[in-house]
Each structure stands twice: as structure tokens, then as C-alpha cells.
C-alpha positions as CSV (number, residue, x, y, z in Angstrom):
1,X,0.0,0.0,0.0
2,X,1.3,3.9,-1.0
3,X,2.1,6.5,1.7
4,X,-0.6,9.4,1.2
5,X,0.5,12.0,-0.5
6,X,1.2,14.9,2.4
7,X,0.6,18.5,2.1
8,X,2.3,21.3,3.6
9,X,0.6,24.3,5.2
10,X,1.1,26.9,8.1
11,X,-1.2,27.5,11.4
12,X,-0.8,30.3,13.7
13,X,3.0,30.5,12.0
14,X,3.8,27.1,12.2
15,X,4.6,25.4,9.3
16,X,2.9,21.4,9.8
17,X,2.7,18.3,7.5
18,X,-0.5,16.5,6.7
19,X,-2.3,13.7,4.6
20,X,-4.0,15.3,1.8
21,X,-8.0,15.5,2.4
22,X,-7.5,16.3,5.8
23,X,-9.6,19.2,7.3
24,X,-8.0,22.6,9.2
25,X,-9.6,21.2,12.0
26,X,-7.7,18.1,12.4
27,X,-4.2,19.2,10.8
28,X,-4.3,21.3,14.1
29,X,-5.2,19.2,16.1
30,X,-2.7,16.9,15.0
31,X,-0.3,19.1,15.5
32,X,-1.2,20.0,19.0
33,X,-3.2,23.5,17.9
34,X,-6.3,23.8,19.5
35,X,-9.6,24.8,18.0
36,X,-12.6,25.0,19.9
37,X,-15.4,23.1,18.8
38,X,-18.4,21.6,19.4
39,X,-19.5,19.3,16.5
40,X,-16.4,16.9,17.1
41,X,-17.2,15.4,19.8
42,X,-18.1,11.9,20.3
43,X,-20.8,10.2,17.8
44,X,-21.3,13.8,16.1
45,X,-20.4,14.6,12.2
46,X,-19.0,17.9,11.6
47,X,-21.7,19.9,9.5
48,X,-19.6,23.5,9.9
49,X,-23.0,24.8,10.9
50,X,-22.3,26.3,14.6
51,X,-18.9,28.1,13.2
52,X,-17.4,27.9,16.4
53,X,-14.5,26.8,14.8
54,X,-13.6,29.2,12.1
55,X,-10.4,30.5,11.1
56,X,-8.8,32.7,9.0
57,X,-7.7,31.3,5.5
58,X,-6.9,34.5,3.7
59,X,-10.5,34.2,2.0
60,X,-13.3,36.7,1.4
61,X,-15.0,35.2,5.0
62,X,-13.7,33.2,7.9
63,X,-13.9,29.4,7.1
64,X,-15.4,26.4,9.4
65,X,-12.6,24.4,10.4
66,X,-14.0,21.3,10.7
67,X,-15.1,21.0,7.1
68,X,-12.9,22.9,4.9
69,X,-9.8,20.9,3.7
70,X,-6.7,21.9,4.3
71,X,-4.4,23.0,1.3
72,X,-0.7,23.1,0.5
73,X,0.2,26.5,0.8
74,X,-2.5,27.5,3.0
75,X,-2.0,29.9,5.8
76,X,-4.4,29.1,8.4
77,X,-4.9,32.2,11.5
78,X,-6.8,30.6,14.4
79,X,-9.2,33.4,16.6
80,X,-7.5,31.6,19.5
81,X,-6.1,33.6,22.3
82,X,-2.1,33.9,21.7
């Protein structure tokens, strides 16, 4: 079986490594950046309806985290408190 192919983007300034397909949400999270959230917890699907977990992308409007893939290149901003 073939590695997946990873993609590189930053968050909050630092640069991380992910699978491609993988959402903002859980490239930060894998990386140990925290997003708040409410749709992933336990038994729940992430519908990117309660926007607590936007971010900045560099877009027109802040993007739902747990739904919007992450992209090489991308530089992700978190509303987090520094």
C-alpha cells in the first residue's frame, strides 16, 4: 500500500505536515493547535453549521474548520487567544 500524499501548510505561524484530504480542523489538532469546537465530539459529524471553529484562510469570510480541507500552501490564522 502507497504513503498518502502529504501536504504542507502553516497555522498560527507554524509550518505542519498533513495527509491530503485532511480538514483545518484536524491538521491542528494533530499538531497539538487547539480549535474549539463543538461538532467533534463523540458520535457527532461535523456539519460546519455552529462556526465555532472558524479561522482565517486569507478568504473573502472566515472558514469552518472542521469542514474545509486543508491545502498546500494555505495559511491558516486561528481566533485563539495567543
Amino acid at each position: 500500500m502507497s504513503e498518502p500524499t502529504l501536504i504542507e501548510l502553516t497555522i498560527d505561524g507554524s509550518k505542519v505536515s498533513v495527509p491530503a484530504g485532511t480538514s483545518v480542523f484536524d491538521a491542528a489538532r494533530m499538531n497539538g493547535i487547539s480549535i474549539p469546537t463543538l461538532c467533534h465530539q463523540q458520535n457527532e459529524v461535523p456539519v460546519g453549521v455552529c462556526r465555532v471553529c472558524v479561522v482565517d484562510v486569507g478568504a473573502r469570510v472566515f472558514a469552518a474548520s472542521c469542514v474545509r480541507p486543508a491545502e498546500s500552501g494555505m495559511v491558516v490564522t486561528t481566533v485563539r487567544k495567543q
